[in-house]
N, C-alpha and C positions, 0 to 999 in steps of 0.2 A: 376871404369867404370860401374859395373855393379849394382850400390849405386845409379849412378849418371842417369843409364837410368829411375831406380824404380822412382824416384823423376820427374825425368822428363814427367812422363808417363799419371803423376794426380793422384786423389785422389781413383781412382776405382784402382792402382795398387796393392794398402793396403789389400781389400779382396782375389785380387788374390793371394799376397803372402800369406796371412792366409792359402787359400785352399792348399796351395802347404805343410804348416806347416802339416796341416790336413793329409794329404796325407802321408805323412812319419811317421806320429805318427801310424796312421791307420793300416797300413803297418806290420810296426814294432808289432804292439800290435797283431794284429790277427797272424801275424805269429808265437807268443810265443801261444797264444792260440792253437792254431791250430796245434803246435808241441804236449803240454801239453794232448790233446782230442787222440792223438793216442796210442794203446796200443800194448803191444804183443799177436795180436788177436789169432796168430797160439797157443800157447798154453794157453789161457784162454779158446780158444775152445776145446781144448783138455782134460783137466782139468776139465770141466764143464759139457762135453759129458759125462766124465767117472765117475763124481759124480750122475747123470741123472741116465746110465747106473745100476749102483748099487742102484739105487731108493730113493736114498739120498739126497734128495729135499734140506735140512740144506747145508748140504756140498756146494754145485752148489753156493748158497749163499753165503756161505760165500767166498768162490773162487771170488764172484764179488766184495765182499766188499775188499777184497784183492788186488786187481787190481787194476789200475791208467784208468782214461781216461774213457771218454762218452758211448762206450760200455759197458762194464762191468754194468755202473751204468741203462741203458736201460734194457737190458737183465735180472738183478734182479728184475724189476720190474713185468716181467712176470714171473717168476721163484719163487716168494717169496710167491703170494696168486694165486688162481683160481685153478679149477677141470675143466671148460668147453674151447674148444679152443679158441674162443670167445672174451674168458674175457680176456684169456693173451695178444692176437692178439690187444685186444684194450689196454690194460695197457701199453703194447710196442710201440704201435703206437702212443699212448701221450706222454709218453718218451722220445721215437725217435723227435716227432715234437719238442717241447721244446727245446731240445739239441742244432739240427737241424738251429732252429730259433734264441737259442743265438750266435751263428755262424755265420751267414748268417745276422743278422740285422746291427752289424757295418759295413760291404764289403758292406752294400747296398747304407752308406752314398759315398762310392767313387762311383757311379753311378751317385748321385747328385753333388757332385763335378765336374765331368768330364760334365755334361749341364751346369753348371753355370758357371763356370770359363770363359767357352768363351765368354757365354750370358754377363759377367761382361766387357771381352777385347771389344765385340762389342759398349756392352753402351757406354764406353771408348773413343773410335775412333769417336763414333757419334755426343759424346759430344765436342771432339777434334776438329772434324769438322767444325761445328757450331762455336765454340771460333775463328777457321783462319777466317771462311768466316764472320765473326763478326768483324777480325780486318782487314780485305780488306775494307770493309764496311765503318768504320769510316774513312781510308784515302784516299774516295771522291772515289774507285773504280779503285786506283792506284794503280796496281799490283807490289808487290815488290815480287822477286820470291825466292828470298832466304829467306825472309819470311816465304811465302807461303810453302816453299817445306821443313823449319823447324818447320811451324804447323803441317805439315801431317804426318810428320815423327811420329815429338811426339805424333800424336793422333793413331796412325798406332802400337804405341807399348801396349799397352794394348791388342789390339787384337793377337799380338807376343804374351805375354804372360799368355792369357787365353788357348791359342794353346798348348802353353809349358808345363802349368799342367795338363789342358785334356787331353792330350795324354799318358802320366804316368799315369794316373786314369784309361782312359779306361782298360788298360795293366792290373795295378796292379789288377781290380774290375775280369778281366777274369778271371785271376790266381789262384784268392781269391777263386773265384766261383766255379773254377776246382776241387780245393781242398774239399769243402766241400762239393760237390756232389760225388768223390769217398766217403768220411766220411758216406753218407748219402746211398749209393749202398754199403757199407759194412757193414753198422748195418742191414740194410732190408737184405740181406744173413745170415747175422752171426742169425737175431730173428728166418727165417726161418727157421732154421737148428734147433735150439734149442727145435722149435716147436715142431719141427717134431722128434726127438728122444724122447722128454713130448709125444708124442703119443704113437709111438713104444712101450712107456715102458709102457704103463698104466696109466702116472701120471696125464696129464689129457685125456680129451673124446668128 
């Protein structure tokens, strides 16, 4: 049945199910990602602080090289060079963005998905359209209504079905998003923090 609507639907149903394909691959992949970028910040922070504390620049380091996941590898960046605050506050902040940005740029394709999926179901119907009133047309203006009302049907599912994975896209794109703006409010905490005890101790100024 559900073979038989695809087919029915014309040739713009093909993209749509592509984007639906897109959409669960997307899905799927950032979510492993996304597990992978997190780490056990509570004690890398801990750990880090108290390499800091004892003035042990080395140590702090290697604690991040030790650890899994996108903090760790941020936070080394300010931790490894620089004496002014400055410099760390910027080596972190390109870090952080990079990270940030390999994150954030696949979820952005399901934003594109969820526009065009429908814009595809619309074409779809419009094109649908056009083809009944195209075959009213040829027989002289002779409404056959069971025709007619199984033109619009089929031209009326495409737009069904751009409906159907734009509304999974929007969802999944929020979710995505949710996610890696905590990711992104936790490394801007965890840099500050780290700053700021490189102050306290002297290491940098």
């Amino acid at each position: 049945m559900l073979f038989q609507y695809i087919t029915r639907g014309g040739v713009l149903m093909i993209p749509i199910a592509l984007c639906s394909v897109l959409i669960v691959t997307i899905v799927i992949e950032r979510m492993v990602k996304l597990a992978a970028a997190k780490t056990n910040e509570e004690k890398l922070m801990n750990d880090i602080e108290a390499a800091l504390r004892g003035k042990d620049r080395a140590q702090a380091v290697k604690v991040c090289r030790g650890a899994k996941g996108m903090l760790p590898r941020i936070l080394e960046q300010g931790i490894a060079v620089g004496v002014r605050v400055k410099h760390v506050e910027k080596r972190m902040a390109r870090a952080a963005s990079l990270e940030i940005q390999a994150l954030e740029t696949p979820v952005m394709w399901l934003s594109t998905i969820a526009t065009v999926a429908p814009l595809c179901g619309l074409l779809g119907t419009v094109t649908g359209m056009i083809k009944a009133f195209i075959t009213i047309e040829q027989q002289g203006g002779k409404v056959n209504a069971t025709l007619l009302a199984g033109g619009i049907w089929e031209a009326l599912l495409t737009t069904a079905a751009g409906l159907i994975v734009a509304i999974p896209a929007f969802i999944a794109y929020d979710y995505l998003m949710s996610i890696v703006d905590r990711h992104a409010a936790s490394v801007e905490q965890a840099a500050q923090s780290v700053i700021d005890t490189m102050v306290e101790e002297g290491i940098i100024e």
